[in-house]
C-alpha positions, 0 to 999 in steps of 0.5 A: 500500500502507499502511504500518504504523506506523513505530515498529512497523516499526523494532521488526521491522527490529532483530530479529536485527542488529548495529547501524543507522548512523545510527538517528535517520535511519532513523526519520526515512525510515520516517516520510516513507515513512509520510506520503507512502506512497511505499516505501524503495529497499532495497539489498543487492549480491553479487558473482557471484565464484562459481556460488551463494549461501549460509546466510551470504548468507541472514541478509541475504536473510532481512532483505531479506525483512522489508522486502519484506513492510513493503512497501518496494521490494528492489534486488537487485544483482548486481555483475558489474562489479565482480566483475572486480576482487572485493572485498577486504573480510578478504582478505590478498592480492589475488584473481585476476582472473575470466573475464567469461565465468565472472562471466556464468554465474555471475550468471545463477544467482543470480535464482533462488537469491535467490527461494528466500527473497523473494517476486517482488514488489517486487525490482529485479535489477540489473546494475552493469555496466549503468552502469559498462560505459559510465563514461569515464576523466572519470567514473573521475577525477571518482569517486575525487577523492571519497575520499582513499588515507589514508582507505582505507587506515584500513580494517582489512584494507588497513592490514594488508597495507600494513604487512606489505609486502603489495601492494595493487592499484589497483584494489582501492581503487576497489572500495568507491569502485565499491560507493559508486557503485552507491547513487548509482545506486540512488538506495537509501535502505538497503543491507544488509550484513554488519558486515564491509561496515560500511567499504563502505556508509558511503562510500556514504553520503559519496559520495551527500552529495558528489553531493547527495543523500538519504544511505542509512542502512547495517544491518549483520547478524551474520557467520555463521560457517562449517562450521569454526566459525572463520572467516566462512561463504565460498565463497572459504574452501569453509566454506560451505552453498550454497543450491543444494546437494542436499538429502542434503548440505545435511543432512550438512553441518548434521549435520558442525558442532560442538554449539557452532555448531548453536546459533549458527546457530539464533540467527542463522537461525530467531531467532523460533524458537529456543524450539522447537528449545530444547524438544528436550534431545538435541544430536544430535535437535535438529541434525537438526530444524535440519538437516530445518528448512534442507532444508525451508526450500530445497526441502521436507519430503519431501526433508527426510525423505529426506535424513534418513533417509539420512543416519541410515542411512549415518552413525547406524546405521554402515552404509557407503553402497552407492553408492560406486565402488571405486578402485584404488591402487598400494601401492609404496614409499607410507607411510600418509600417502602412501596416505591423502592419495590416497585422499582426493584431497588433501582432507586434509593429512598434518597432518590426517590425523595429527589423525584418527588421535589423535583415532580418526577414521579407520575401516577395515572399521568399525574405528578406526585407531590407528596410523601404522604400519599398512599393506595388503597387495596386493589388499587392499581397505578400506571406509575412513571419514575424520572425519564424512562421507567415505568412500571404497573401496579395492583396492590393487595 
């Protein structure tokens, strides 16, 4: 393949992220690659910790992309080894371990989700448990006299939980010294990442130095936040929209986020065409063009219609959906709270659920709640909607 000129590349590859580390050596393997027509090895890893991949994972499929259609080769990895210890990059406590079992199903899944957005040319999938199943407590030893624990521990969430007393496992320090090790592996030229990776993918760097060999230049995303609008989009935080949800939901989930977030999210997603959502004034017209514009991108535009004009249905024009089951529940000796929080299947505190009910987010039989006093009587029933998206019937016994 011919390559274009790698000032051209390096233009497209900046769109849209935080920072290259380090620039000048980037610009230096674009032009070997050039010159010799040889492709860079592009590394990005994800960790099959659960079923499916999300929006916030696809701003790094997204550049990967770029640089396949550069014509530079794409190492998928998924890290089904170092699952087993999960990583601990922003957590504050250590995550329990996984089932070998549930990390093999869940790895499987991730092939096809990933050429929702690459093309299926020029990608490597690869499993780090291929080397790492066979590594022995001399290789175990050889790896970790690479990095030193005062060096891991400048790593902001380590440095956290060790001076809140909180523990910190062994094996969570071997983590970004694994995730090092795969580059050595890789032989990867760049590994992509979120900027939360950026302590990660530069120990990749020094760790390839210490065995002699060309080191990766490290590209950082922007973080994508989640449904909330507070913290990072995640599957451990369930703030997420998944790239294998239905469509109808993936459209409501887009249509739940605050006016503030749709246009962080239109940045981040669709950057080369954030003047055309622009052009449309009404937030509410435009969060559905977003909302039909994901479903498209994941399927395609006649279930982007149809998950539409559902949800203009059940939610725009106030109509309750008809295809929700009546369930029955016991009235003695419960106060509202009490009932509301079954109703929901604890998916709301009583703290939130206090918060809708100021905030007049709860309606019964299409009317708003406005009190904590309010109480059904026996084999009453109730259409009851809490906040955007949640409905629920009820009879009480």
């Amino acid at each position: 393949m011919q390559f274009i000129k790698p000032n051209k590349q390096l233009e497209i590859i900046k769109q849209n992220i935080d920072a290259i580390i380090p620039e000048d050596e980037l610009i230096k393997k674009l032009e070997s690659s050039y010159e010799n027509n040889v492709p860079l090895r592009v590394k990005a890893g994800f960790d099959p910790t659960t079923s499916h991949l999300h929006l916030g994972h696809s701003l790094i499929l997204r550049k990967l992309k770029v640089f396949q259609e550069l014509g530079h080769q794409i190492c998928f990895l998924i890290g089904d080894f170092t699952a087993k210890i999960g990583d601990p990059t922003g957590r504050d406590k250590t995550r329990p371990p996984l089932d070998q079992e549930v990390i093999d199903n869940n790895a499987s899944t991730y092939k096809d989700q990933v050429f929702k957005i690459l093309k299926d040319e020029n990608v490597e999938i690869l499993y780090n448990s291929k080397w790492f199943n066979g590594f022995d407590l001399s290789n175990l030893i050889q790896l970790t006299s690479l990095e030193n624990v005062a060096r891991l521990l400048e790593r902001d969430d380590f440095k956290k939980r060790y001076q809140a007393g909180e523990a910190i496992t062994v094996t969570e320090f071997l983590y970004p010294i694994l995730q090092a090790y795969d580059s050595v592996v890789v032989k990867s030229d760049i590994e992509m990442g979120g900027t939360d990776q950026m302590f990660n993918i530069l120990l990749g760097r020094q760790i390839q130095k210490a065995f002699e060999m060309p080191q990766q230049i490290g590209i950082f995303v922007p973080i994508l936040e989640g449904l909330d609008g507070k913290m990072k989009m995640s599957k451990t935080l369930d703030n997420h929209i998944e790239l294998n949800d239905p469509p109808e939901e993936m459209f409501g989930k887009v249509m739940s986020i605050s006016d503030d977030l749709m246009s962080k999210y239109i940045k981040l997603l669709y950057f080369d065409r954030s003047d055309f959502f622009n052009e449309i004034l009404d937030p509410l017209d435009r969060k559905k063009l977003l909302g039909h514009t994901i479903v498209s991108e994941y399927y395609d535009a006649p279930s982007a219609d149809l998950s539409q004009e559902l949800f203009e249905t059940k939610f725009s024009k106030k109509d309750f959906p008809g295809d929700i089951s009546e369930v029955q529940i016991q009235l003695k000796d419960k106060n509202l709270l009490d009932l509301l929080v079954e109703i929901s299947e604890n998916s709301f505190s009583r703290s939130e659920l206090k918060r809708f009910i100021k905030d007049k987010a709860i309606e019964i039989n299409r009317n708003k709640l406005t009190s904590l006093d309010y109480l059904p009587e026996e084999e009453e029933k109730w259409e009851i909607k809490i906040g955007k998206r949640n409905f629920y019937k009820i009879k009480f016994i």
